[in-house]
C-alpha positions, -999 to 999 in steps of 0.1 A, spaced: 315 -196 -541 297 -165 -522 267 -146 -539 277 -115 -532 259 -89 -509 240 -63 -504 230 -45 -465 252 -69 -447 233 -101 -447 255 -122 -467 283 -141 -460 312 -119 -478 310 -96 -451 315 -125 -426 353 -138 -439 382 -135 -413 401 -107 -424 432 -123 -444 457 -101 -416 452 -86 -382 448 -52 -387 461 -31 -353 421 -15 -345 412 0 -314 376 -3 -304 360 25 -284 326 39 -276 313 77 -268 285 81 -247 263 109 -263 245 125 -237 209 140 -244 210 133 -282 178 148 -296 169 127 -329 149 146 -357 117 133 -345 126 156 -307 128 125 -288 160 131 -273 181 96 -255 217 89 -240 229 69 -271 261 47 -277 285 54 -309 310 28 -314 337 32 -333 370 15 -346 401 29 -354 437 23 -375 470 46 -373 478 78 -352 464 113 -353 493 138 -365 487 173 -355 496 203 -368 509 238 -346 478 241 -332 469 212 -323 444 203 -351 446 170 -366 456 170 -401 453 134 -415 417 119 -402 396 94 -423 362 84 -417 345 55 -437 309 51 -436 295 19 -438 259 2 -458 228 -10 -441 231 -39 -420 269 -36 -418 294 -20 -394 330 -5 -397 344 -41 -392 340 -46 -427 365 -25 -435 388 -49 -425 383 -68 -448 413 -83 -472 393 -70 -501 392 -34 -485 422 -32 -463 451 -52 -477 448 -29 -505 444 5 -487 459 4 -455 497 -12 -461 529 8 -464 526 30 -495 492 25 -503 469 49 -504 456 51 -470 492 39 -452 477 39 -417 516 55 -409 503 82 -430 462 85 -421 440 81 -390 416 61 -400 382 59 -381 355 35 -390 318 41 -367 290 19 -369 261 42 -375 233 45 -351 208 14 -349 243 -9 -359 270 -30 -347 275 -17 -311 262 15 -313 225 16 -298 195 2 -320 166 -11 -310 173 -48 -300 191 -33 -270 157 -32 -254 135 -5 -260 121 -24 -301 97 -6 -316 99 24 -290 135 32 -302 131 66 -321 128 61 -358 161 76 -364 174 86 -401 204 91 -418 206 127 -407 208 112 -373 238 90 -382 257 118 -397 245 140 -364 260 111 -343 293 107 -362 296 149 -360 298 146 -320 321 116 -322 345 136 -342 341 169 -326 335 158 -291 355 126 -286 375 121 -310 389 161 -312 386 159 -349 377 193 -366 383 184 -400 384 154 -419 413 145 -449 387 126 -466 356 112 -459 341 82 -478 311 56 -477 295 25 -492 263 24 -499 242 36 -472 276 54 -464 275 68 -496 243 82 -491 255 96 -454 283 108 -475 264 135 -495 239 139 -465 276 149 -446 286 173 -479 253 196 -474 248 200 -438 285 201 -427 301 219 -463 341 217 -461 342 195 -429 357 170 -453 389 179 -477 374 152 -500 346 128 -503 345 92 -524 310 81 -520 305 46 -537 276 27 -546 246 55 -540 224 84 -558 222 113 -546 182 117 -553 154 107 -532 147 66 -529 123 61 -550 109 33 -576 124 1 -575 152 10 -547 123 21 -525 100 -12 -534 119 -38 -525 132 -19 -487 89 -13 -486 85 -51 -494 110 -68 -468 95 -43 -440 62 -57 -447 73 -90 -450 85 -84 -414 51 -68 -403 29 -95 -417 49 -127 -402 23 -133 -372 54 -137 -353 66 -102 -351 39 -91 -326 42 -57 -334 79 -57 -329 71 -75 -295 82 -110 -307 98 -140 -281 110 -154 -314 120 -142 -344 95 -141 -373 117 -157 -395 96 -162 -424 96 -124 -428 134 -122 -425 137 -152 -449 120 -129 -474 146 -102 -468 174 -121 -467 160 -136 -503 150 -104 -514 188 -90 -506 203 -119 -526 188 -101 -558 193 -67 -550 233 -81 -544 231 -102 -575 260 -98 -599 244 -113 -634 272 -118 -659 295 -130 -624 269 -156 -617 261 -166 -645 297 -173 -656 301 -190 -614 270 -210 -620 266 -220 -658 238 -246 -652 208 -252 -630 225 -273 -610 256 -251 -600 234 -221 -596 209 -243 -567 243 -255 -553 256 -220 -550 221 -205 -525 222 -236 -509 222 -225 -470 232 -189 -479 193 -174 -464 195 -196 -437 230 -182 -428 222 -143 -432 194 -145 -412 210 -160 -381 221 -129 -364 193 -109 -378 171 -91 -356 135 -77 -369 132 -50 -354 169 -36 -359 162 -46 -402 133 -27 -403 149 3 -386 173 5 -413 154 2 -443 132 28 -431 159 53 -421 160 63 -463 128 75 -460 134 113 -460 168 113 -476 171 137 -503 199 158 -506 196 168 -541 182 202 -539 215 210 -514 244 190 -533 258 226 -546 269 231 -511 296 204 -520 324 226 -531 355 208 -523 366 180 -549 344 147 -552 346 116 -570 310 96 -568 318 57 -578 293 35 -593 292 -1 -607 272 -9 -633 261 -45 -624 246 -23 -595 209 -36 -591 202 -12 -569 214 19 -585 216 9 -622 227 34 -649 205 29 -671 182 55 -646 206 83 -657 199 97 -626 238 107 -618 245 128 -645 226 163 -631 233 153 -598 274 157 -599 267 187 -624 253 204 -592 287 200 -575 313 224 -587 342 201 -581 332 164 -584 335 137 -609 317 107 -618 335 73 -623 315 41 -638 329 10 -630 324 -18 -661 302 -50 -658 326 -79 -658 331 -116 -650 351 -103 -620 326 -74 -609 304 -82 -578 274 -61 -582 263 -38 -557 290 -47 -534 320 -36 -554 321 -9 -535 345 -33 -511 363 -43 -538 393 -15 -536 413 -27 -564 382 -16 -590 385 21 -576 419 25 -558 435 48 -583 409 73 -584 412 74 -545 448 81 -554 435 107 -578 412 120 -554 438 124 -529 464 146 -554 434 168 -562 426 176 -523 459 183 -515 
């Protein structure tokens, strides 16, 4: 049985795919890209993609998706049975017959460029602003995309949703962000990111991001701290009813996320939260919303009450809560389309 994860160190994320999906893989070249910092670098966006761009009499494509991925993931998990056998088949709700589904892997991920390319520590600390800046130019410049049907996210994607809502209003039809808030990162959410970075810093073998090895001992502290943050309590404890089952079930599981870890490229991406706030801007989200939480979420529990003003702020959005079960999985039901798929469905009737 798999604990279930959190910023794409754990092994759910790893699964083959149950069917191969038809993806194309491409990259765009973004010449001169000037980061928010005004260090400006020639950076790679990758990016995968499902069905066939329709266009309407001007030659505008009509039916683009774009799905944002979390920290430490890329748009490959979206190929994943739990995610795509139930959205992208014949008469679900994201047919790829019917949508154009694109899937990047945000800046500092998968094979877009990141710091473990070569240039560590002197990589410019980008944020999520970046991403979404990034993904922009893919659309508009390589991809021809003008508008998008819907836009959605998990997680850190959720987050890039509503930073895509206030600086690029109406570019999307529709947004689903899942498994966010739409505040500042702040308390515990910001503590345990602060606490695996400096477990990263003070592991004598990171050498100031200079390391011949990794400083695993720091990364076995994230990988442990992301176990709990991607902990699903009433789903474990009803998986591992005793002591026994439950130190059977982590057995191997850190040693296994941290494998393809890089230090450098983990501490990148916890700090690229560190300015996001879009709160004070979420009115600019006019066109219909539906935010998704779960609450076994240890990362965004509801207990905070933090949603409530924020999708007051947004004339056309709804909030959806997703019940703590024995079949919930934390954080990281956000993957888990058959918790969520009919308000997708419901999303996609009110956008039309």
């Amino acid at each position: 049985m798999k604990i279930p994860a959190i910023l794409g160190v754990l092994l759910f994320l790893l699964a083959t795919p149950a069917q191969a999906w038809p993806v194309t893989e491409g990259e765009a070249v973004l010449k001169g890209f000037r980061f928010g910092t005004g260090e400006t670098l020639d950076i790679r966006q990758h990016y995968r993609t499902l069905g066939t761009p329709r266009r309407d009499g001007k030659g505008n494509i009509t039916n683009a998706v774009m799905v944002l991925h979390g920290t430490g993931g890329t748009g490959a998990q979206f190929l994943r049975p739990q995610f795509a056998d139930e959205l992208y088949g014949p008469g679900q709700p994201l047919d790829i017959s019917r949508y154009y589904i694109i899937l990047p892997d945000a800046i500092g991920h998968g094979g877009s460029s990141k710091p473990s390319n070569g240039m560590r520590m002197a990589f410019p600390r980008y944020d999520y602003q970046d991403m979404v800046d990034a993904q922009y130019r893919l659309l508009t410049e390589a991809l021809q995309v003008k508008q998008l049907r819907l836009l959605m996210g998990t997680s850190m994607g959720c987050m890039m949703d509503f930073v895509w809502g206030t600086r690029h209003p109406g570019f999307a039809r529709a947004i689903m962000p899942t498994a966010c808030q739409a505040v500042e990162l702040a308390g515990r959410n910001r503590i345990w990111r602060r606490m695996s970075i400096d477990a990263i810093m003070a592991d004598p073998a990171w050498q100031g991001g200079n390391y011949t090895v990794q400083p695993v001992l720091g990364l076995r502290t994230v990988a442990a701290l992301s176990v709990i943050a991607g902990s699903a309590p009433v789903r474990q404890q009803a998986d591992f009813p005793t002591r026994a089952a439950a130190e059977a079930g982590i057995k191997g599981q850190v040693d296994t996320a941290i494998a393809d870890m890089d230090a450098n490229d983990v501490i990148y991406r916890l700090e690229a939260s560190r300015n996001y706030n879009p709160s004070p801007e979420l009115a600019r989200i006019t066109v219909p919303v539906t935010w998704i939480n779960s609450a076994d979420d240890f990362i965004n529990p509801p207990g905070l009450h933090l949603t409530e003003a924020e999708v007051a702020r947004m004339p056309n959005a709804r909030f959806v809560l997703v019940p703590e079960t024995a079949d919930s999985h934390g954080h990281s039901t956000h993957t888990w389309a058959k918790f969520w798929k009919q308000e997708l469905v419901d999303l996609l009737q009110r956008s039309e």
